[in-house]
py3Dmol code that shows the C-alpha trace and the ligand (Angstrom):
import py3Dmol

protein = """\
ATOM      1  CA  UNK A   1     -35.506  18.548  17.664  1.00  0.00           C
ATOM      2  CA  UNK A   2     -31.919  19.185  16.833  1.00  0.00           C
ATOM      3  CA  UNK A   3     -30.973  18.388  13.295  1.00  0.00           C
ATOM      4  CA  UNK A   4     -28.506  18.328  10.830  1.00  0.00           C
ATOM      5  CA  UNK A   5     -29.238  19.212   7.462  1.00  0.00           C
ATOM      6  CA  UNK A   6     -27.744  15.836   5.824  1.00  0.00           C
ATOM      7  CA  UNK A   7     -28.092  13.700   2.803  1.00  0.00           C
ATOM      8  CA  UNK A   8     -30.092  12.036   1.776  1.00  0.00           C
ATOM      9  CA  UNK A   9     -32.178  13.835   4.931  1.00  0.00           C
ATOM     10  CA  UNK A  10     -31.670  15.480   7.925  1.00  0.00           C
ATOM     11  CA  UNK A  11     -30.188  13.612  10.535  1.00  0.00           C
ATOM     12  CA  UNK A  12     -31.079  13.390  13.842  1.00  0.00           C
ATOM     13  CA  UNK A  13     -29.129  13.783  16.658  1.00  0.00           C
ATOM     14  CA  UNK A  14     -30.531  12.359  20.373  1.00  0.00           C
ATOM     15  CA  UNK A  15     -31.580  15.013  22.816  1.00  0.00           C
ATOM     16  CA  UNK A  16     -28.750  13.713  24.982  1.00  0.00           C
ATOM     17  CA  UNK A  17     -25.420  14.516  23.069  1.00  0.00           C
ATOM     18  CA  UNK A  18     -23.390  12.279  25.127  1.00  0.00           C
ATOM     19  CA  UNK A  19     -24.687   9.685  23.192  1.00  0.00           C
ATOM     20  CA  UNK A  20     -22.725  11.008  19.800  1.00  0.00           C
ATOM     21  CA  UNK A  21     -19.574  10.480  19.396  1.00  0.00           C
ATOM     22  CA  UNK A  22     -16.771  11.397  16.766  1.00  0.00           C
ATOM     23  CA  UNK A  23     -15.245   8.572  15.190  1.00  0.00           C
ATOM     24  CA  UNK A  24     -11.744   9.594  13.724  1.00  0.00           C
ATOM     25  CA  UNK A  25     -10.211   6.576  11.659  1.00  0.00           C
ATOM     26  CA  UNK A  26      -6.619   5.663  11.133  1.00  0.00           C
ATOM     27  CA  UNK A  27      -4.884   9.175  10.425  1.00  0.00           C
ATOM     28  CA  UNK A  28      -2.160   7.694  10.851  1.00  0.00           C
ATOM     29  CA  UNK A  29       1.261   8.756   9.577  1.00  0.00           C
ATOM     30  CA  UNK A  30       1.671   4.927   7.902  1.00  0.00           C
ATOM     31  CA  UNK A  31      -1.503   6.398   5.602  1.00  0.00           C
ATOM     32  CA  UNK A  32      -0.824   9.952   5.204  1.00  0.00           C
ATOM     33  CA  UNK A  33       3.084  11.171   5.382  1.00  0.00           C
ATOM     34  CA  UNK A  34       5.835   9.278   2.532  1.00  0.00           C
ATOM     35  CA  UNK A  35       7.302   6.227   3.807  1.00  0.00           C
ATOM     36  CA  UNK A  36       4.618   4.746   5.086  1.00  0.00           C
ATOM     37  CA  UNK A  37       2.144   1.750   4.293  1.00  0.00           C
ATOM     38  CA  UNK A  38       0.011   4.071   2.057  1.00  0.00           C
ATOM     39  CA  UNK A  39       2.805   4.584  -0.278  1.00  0.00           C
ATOM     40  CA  UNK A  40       4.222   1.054   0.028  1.00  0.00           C
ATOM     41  CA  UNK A  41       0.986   0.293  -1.937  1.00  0.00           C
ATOM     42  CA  UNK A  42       2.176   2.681  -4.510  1.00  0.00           C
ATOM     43  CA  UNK A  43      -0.494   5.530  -3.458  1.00  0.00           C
ATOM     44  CA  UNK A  44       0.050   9.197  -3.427  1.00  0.00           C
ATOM     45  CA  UNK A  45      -0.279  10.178  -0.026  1.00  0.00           C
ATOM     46  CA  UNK A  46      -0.637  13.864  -0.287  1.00  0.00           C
ATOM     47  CA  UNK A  47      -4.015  13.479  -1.625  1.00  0.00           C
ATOM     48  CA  UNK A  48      -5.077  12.513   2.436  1.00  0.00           C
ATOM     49  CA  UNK A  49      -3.838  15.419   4.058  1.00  0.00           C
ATOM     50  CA  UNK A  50      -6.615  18.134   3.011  1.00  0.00           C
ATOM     51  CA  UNK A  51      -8.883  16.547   5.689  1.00  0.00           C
ATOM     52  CA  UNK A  52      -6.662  17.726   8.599  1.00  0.00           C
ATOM     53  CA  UNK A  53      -8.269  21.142   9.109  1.00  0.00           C
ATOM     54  CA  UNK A  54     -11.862  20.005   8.999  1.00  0.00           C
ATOM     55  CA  UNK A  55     -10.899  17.004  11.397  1.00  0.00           C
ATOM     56  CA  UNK A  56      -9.530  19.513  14.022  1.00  0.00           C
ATOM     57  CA  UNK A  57     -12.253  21.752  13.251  1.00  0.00           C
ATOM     58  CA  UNK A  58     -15.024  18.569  14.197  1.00  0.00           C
ATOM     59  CA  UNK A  59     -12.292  17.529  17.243  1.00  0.00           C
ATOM     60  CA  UNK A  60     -12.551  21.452  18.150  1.00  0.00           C
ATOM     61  CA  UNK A  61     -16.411  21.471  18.717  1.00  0.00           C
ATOM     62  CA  UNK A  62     -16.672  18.220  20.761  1.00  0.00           C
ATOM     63  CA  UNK A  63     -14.006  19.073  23.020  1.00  0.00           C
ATOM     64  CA  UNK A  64     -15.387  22.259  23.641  1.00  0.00           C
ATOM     65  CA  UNK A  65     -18.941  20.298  24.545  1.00  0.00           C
ATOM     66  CA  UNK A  66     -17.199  17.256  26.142  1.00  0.00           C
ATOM     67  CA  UNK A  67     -18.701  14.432  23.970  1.00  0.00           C
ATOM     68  CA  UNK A  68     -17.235  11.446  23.342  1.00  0.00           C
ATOM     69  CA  UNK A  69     -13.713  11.119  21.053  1.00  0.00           C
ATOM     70  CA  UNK A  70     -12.511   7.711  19.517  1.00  0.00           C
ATOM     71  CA  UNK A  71      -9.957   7.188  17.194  1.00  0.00           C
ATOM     72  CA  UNK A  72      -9.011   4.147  15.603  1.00  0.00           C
ATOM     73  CA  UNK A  73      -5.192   2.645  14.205  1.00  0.00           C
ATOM     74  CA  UNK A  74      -4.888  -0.013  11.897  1.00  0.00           C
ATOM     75  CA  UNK A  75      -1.476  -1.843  13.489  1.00  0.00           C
ATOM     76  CA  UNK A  76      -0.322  -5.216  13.972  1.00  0.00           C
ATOM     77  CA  UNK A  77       1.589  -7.088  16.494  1.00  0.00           C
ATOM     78  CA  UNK A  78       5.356  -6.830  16.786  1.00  0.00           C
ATOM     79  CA  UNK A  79       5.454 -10.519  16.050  1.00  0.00           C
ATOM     80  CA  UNK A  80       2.398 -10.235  13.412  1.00  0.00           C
ATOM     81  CA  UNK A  81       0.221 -12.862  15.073  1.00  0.00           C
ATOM     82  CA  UNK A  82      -2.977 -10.882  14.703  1.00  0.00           C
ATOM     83  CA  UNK A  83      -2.018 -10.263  10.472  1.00  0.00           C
ATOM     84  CA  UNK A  84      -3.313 -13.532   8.365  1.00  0.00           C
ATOM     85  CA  UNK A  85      -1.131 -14.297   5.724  1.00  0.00           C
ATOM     86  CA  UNK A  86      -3.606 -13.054   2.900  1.00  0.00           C
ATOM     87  CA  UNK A  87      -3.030  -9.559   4.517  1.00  0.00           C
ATOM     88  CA  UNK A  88       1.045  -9.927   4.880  1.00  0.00           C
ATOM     89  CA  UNK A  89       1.147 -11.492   1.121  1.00  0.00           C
ATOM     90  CA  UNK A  90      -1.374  -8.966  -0.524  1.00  0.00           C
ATOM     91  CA  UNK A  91      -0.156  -6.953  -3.393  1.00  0.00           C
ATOM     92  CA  UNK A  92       3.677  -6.616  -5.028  1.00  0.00           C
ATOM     93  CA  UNK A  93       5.237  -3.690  -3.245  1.00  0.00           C
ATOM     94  CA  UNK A  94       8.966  -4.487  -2.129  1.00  0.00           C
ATOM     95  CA  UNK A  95       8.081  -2.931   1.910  1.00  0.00           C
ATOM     96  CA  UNK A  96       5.471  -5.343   3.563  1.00  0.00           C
ATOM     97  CA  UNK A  97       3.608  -5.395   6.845  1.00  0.00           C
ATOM     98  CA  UNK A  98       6.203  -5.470   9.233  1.00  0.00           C
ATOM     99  CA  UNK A  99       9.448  -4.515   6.970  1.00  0.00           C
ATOM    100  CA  UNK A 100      11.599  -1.580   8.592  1.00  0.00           C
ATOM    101  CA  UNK A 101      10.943   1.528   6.498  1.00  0.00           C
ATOM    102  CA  UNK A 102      11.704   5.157   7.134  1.00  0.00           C
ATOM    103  CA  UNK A 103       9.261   5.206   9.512  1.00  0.00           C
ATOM    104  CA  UNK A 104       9.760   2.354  11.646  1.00  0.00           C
ATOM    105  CA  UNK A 105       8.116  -0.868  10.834  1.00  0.00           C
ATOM    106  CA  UNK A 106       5.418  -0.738   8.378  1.00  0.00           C
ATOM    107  CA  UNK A 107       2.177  -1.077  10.141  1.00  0.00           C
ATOM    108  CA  UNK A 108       3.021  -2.046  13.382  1.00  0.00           C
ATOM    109  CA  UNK A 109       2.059  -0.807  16.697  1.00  0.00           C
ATOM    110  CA  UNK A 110       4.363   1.062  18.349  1.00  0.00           C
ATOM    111  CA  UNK A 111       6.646   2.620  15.611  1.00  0.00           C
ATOM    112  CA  UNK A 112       6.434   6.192  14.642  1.00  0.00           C
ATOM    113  CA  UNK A 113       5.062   5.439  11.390  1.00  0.00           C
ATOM    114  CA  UNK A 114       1.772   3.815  13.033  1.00  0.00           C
ATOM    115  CA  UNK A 115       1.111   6.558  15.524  1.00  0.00           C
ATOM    116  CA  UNK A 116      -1.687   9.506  14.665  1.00  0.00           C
ATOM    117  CA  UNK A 117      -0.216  12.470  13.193  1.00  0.00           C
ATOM    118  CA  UNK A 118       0.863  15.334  15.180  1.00  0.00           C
ATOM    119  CA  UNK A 119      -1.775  17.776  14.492  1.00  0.00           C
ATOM    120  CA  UNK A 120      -4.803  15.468  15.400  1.00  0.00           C
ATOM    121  CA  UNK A 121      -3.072  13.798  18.812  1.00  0.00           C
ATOM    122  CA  UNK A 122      -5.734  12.719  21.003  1.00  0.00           C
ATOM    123  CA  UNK A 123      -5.849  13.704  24.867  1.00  0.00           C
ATOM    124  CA  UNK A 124      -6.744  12.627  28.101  1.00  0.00           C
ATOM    125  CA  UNK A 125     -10.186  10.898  28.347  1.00  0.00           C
ATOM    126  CA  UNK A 126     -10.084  10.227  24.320  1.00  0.00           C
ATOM    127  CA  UNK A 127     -10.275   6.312  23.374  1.00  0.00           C
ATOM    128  CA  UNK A 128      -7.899   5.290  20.955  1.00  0.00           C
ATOM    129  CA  UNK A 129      -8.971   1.739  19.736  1.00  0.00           C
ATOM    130  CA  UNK A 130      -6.173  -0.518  17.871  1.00  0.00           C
ATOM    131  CA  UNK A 131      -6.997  -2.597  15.307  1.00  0.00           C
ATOM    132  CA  UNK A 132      -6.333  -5.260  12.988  1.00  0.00           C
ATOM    133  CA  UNK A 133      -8.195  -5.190  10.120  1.00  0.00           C
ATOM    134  CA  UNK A 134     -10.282  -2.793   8.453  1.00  0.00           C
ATOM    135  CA  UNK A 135     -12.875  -2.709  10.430  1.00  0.00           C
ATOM    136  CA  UNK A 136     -12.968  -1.189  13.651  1.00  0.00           C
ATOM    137  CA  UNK A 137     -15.630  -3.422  15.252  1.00  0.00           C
ATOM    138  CA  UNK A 138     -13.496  -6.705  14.216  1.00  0.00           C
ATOM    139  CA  UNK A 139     -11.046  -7.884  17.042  1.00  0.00           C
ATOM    140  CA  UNK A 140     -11.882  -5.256  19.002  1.00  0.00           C
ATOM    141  CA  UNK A 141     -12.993  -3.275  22.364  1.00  0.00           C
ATOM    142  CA  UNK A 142     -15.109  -0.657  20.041  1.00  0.00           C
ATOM    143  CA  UNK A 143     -18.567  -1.578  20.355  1.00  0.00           C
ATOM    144  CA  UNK A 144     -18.409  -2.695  23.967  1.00  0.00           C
ATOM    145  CA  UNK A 145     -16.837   0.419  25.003  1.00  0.00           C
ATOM    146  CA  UNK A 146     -19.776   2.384  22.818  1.00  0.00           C
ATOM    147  CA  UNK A 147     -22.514   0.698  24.438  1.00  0.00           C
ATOM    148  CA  UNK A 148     -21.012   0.785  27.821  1.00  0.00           C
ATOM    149  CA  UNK A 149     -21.295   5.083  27.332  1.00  0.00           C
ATOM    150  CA  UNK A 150     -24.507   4.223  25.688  1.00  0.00           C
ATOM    151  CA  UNK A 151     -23.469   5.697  22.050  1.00  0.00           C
ATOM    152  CA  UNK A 152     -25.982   5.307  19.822  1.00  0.00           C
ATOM    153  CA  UNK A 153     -25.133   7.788  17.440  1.00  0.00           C
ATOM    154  CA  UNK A 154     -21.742   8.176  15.332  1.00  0.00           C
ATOM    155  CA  UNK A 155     -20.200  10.935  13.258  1.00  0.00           C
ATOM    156  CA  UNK A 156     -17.119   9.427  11.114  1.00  0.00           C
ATOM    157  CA  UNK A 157     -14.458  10.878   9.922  1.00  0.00           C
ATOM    158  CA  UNK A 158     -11.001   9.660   8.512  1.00  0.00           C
ATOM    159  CA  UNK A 159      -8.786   7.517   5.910  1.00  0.00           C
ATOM    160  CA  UNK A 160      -9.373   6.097   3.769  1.00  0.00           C
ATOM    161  CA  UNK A 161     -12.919   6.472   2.481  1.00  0.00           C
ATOM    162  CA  UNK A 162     -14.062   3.140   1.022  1.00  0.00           C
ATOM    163  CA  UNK A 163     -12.010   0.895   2.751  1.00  0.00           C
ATOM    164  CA  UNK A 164     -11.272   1.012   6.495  1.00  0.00           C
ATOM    165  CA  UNK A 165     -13.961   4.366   6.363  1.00  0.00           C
ATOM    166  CA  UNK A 166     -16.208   2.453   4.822  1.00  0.00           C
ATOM    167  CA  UNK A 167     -16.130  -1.064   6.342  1.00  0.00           C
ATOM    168  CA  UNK A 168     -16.232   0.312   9.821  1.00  0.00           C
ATOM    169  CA  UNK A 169     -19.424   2.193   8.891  1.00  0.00           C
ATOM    170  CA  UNK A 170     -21.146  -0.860   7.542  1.00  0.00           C
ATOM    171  CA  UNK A 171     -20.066  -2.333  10.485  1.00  0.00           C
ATOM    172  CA  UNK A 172     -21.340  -0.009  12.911  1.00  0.00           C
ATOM    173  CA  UNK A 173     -24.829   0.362  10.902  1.00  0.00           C
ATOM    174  CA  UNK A 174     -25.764  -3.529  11.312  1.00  0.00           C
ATOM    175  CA  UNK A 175     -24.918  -2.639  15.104  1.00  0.00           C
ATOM    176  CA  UNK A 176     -27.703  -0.299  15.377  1.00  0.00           C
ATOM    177  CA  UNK A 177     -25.836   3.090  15.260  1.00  0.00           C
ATOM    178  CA  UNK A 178     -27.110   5.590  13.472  1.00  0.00           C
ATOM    179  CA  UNK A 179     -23.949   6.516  11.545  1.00  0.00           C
ATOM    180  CA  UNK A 180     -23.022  10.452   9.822  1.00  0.00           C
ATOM    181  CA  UNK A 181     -20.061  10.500   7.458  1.00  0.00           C
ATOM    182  CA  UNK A 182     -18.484  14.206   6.992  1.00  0.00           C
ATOM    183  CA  UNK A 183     -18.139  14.596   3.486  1.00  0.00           C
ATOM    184  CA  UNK A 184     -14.837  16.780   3.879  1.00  0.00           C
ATOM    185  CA  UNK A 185     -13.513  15.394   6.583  1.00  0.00           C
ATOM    186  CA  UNK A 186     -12.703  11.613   4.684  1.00  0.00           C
ATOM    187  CA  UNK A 187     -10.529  10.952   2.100  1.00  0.00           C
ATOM    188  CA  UNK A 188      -9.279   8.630  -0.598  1.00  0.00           C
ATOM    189  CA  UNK A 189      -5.911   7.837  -2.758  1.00  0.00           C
ATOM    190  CA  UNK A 190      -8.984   7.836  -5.384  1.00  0.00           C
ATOM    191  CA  UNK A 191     -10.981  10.677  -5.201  1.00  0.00           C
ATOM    192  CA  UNK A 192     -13.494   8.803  -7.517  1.00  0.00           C
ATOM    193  CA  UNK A 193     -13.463   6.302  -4.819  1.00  0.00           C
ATOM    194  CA  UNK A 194     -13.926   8.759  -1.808  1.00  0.00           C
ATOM    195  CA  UNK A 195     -17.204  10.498  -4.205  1.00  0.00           C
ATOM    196  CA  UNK A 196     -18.783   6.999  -5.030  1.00  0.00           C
ATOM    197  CA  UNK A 197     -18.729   6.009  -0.984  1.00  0.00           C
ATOM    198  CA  UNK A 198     -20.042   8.757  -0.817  1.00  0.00           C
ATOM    199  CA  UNK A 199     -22.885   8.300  -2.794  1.00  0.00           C
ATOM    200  CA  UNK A 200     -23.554   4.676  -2.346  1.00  0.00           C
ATOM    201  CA  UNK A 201     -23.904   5.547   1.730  1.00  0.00           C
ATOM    202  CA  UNK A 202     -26.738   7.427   1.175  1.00  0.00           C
ATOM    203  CA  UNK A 203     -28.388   6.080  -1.563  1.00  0.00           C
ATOM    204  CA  UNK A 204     -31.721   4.191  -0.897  1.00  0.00           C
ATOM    205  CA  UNK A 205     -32.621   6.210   1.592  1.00  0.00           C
ATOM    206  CA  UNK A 206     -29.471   6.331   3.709  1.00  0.00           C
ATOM    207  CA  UNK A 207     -29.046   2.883   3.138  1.00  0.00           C
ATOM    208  CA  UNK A 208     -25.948   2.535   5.719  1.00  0.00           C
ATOM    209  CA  UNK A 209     -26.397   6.307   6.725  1.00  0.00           C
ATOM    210  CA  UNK A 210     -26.050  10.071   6.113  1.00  0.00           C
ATOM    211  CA  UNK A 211     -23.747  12.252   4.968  1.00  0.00           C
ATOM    212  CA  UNK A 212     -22.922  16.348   5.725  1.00  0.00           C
ATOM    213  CA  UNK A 213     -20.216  19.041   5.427  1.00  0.00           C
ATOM    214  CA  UNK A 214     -18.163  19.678   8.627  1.00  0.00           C
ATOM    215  CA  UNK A 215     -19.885  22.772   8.168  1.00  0.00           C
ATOM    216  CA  UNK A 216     -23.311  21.328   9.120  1.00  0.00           C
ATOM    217  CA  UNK A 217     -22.636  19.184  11.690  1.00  0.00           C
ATOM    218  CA  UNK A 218     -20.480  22.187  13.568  1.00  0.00           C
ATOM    219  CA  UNK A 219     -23.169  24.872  13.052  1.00  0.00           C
ATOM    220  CA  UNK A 220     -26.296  22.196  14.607  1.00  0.00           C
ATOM    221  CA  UNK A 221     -23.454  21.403  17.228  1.00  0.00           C
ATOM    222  CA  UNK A 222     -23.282  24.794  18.109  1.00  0.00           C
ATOM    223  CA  UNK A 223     -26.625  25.902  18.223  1.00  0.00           C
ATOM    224  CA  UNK A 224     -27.516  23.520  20.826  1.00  0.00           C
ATOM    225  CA  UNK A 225     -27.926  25.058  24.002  1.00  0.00           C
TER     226      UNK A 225
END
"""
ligand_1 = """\
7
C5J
C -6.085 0.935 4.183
C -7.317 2.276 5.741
N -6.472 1.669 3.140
N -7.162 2.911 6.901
N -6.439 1.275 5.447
O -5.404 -0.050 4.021
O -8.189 2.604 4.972
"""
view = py3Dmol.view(width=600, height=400)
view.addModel(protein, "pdb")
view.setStyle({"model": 0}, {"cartoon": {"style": "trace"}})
view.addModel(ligand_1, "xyz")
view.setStyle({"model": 1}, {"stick": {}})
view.zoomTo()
view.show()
């Protein structure tokens, strides 16, 4: 049995690896680098950025074994037909969804601003799924394309924490997966915020799933033979 030692237990990963993948959300240059949506909602960015090396680290080990690789963007439309108004409206900050910032439009597909950042760039025979929301089973291709490889099991990573982190776990857990978040490789504008996901994950008894150190999942990883 191949496990990693998890909160609030081990977690256990399927005899056949191909059925884990890595989930990377959103690190997207919109919610990590200055001029972007993140700090059009009057965030400090720089707090997201200290995730990068464990990311690569996690993206390291499964391209080594060839397992699956998705990463998710939150964008919208050029024309914004796929943002309700309650999204486009939200908050006071003078650059909206849409606006033309440093970076390109803010949150829009296509513009430099929305693509992944340069260190993490996915390659050939890695999914990248677009979406609209903050959840990246809503309006999308995701869970079709994870049953079609028959994934059943999930390790998470990404931006931010407790909101599109967090959703898309929640998501994914009524789905059936059986979902890991890497405790150093997500983060928050709030660190409080990142911590409390965190802990309300795996309380209950893993109540919408585990959590480990990159450190842990890479070492069981790697020990597989
Ligand atoms: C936000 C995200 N925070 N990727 N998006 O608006 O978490």
């Amino acid at each position: 049995m191949n496990l990693i030692p998890a909160q609030p237990y081990d977690y256990e990963l399927p005899s056949d690896l191909q059925k884990v993948a890595l989930l990377i959300i959103d690190m997207q240059r919109d919610f990590l680098e200055p001029g972007g949506f993140g700090e059009a909602l009057g965030n400090d960015v720089s707090y997201l950025s200290a995730i990068i090396p464990t990311t690569k680290r996690l993206l390291k080990i499964f391209r080594e074994l060839q397992l699956p690789i998705f990463y998710t963007i939150e964008g919208h439309q050029p024309n914004l037909s796929d943002c309700p108004p309650s999204k486009l409206h939200r908050g006071n900050s003078t650059l909206k969804i849409g606006d033309a910032g440093p970076m390109g439009r803010i949150l829009v597909l296509g513009e430099p601003g929305n693509a992944i950042i340069p260190e993490l760039q996915p390659i050939a025979n890695e999914t990248v799924i677009s979406k609209p929301g903050k959840g990246a089973f809503y309006q999308t291709q995701l869970e079709s394309h994870l049953n079609k490889q028959g994934i059943t099991h999930l390790i998470i990573t990404g931006v931010t924490t407790e909101v599109c982190v967090q959703t898309t776990m929640r998501e994914a857990n009524d789905r059936g997966f059986e979902c890991l978040l890497v405790e150093d490789a997500t983060a928050s504008y709030f660190p409080q915020f990142r911590q409390s996901t965190l802990e309300m994950i795996r309380a209950q008894g893993g109540i919408v799933g585990w959590t480990a150190t990159t450190a842990n999942v890479i070492q069981a990883l790697d020990g597989i033979e």
